[in-house]
Structures are given as C-alpha cells and as structure tokens.
C-alpha positions as CSV (number, residue, x, y, z in Angstrom):
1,X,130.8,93.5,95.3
2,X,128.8,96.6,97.3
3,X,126.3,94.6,98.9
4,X,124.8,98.4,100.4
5,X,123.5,99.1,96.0
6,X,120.5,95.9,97.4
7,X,117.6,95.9,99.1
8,X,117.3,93.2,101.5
9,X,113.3,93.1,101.3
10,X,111.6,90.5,103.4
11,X,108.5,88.8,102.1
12,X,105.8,88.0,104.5
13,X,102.3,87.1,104.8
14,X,99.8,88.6,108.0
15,X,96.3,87.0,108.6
16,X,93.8,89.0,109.9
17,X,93.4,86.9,113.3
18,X,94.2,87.0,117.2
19,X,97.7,86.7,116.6
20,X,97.9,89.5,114.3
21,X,99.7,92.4,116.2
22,X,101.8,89.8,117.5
23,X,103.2,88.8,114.3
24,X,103.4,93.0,113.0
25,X,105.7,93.5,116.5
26,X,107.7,90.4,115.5
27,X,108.3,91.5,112.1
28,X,109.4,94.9,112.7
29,X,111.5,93.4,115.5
30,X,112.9,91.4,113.0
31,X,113.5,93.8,110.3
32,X,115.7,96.3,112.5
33,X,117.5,93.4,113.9
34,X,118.4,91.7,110.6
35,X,118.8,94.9,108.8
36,X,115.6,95.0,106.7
37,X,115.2,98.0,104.5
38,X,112.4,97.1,102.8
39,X,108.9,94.7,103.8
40,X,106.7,93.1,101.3
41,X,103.5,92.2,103.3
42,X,101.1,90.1,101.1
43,X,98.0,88.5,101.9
44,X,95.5,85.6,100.3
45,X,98.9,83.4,99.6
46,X,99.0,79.6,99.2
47,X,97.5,77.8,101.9
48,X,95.3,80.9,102.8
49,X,94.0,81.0,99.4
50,X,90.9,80.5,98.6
51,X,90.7,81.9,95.3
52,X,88.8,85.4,95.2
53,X,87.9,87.1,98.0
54,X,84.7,88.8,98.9
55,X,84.7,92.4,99.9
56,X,83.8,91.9,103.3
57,X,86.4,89.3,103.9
58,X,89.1,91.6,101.9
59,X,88.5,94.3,104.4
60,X,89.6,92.5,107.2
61,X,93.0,91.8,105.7
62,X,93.5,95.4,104.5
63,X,92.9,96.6,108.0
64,X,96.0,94.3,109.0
65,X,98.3,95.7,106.0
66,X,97.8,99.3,106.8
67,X,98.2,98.1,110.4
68,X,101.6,96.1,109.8
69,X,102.7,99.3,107.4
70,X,102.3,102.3,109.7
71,X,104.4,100.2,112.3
72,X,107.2,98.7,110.0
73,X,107.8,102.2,108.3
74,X,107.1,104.7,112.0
C-alpha cells in the first residue's frame, strides 16, 4: 500500500486566549516534525461550546484561525 496517495491531516482546536501563539508555534512545530501535510483548525468544539456564538465573541476566534493559518501554511 502507497501510504504518500493520504493526507495525514491533523485536527485541532485554538482558543482565542493568552496561550494562543503558543499553541499556533507548537502546532506547526508539530506538523513539520510529524510530517503533517495538511491542518484542520476548528473552533467552538465540545467543551468550548456554548451553542451559538455572538459576533463579537466569533471575532476573536477568527482572529486566531487566520493567525494559526498564515503560520502553518508560510
């Protein structure tokens, strides 16, 4: 079997917090080390959900996806 014809995504959640740039520097540490070649960064997931979120709230964790994507994909 050609394992090279998958994608070996990693799935991960970012909160928009203190901690945040940490986690983005971790993750594309992680990635290169562990041969990522794709990242799914999701946000408002299980225990972080709180059903829908308001605008102002859902700004703040758009801010870290755009963040977390312009470094995993420099």
């Amino acid at each position: 079997m050609d394992y090279k014809k998958y994608h070996n995504c990693l799935r991960i959640q970012i909160t928009p917090d203190e901690y945040q740039d940490e986690r983005i520097d971790n993750i594309v540490d992680h990635c290169h080390k562990y041969g990522f070649d794709n990242v799914m960064i999701m946000f408002n997931l299980e225990e972080f959900n709180l059903g829908h979120i308001p605008l102002d709230k859902l700004k703040d964790w758009l801010k870290v996806l755009k963040k977390a994507k312009k470094k995993v994909y420099q």
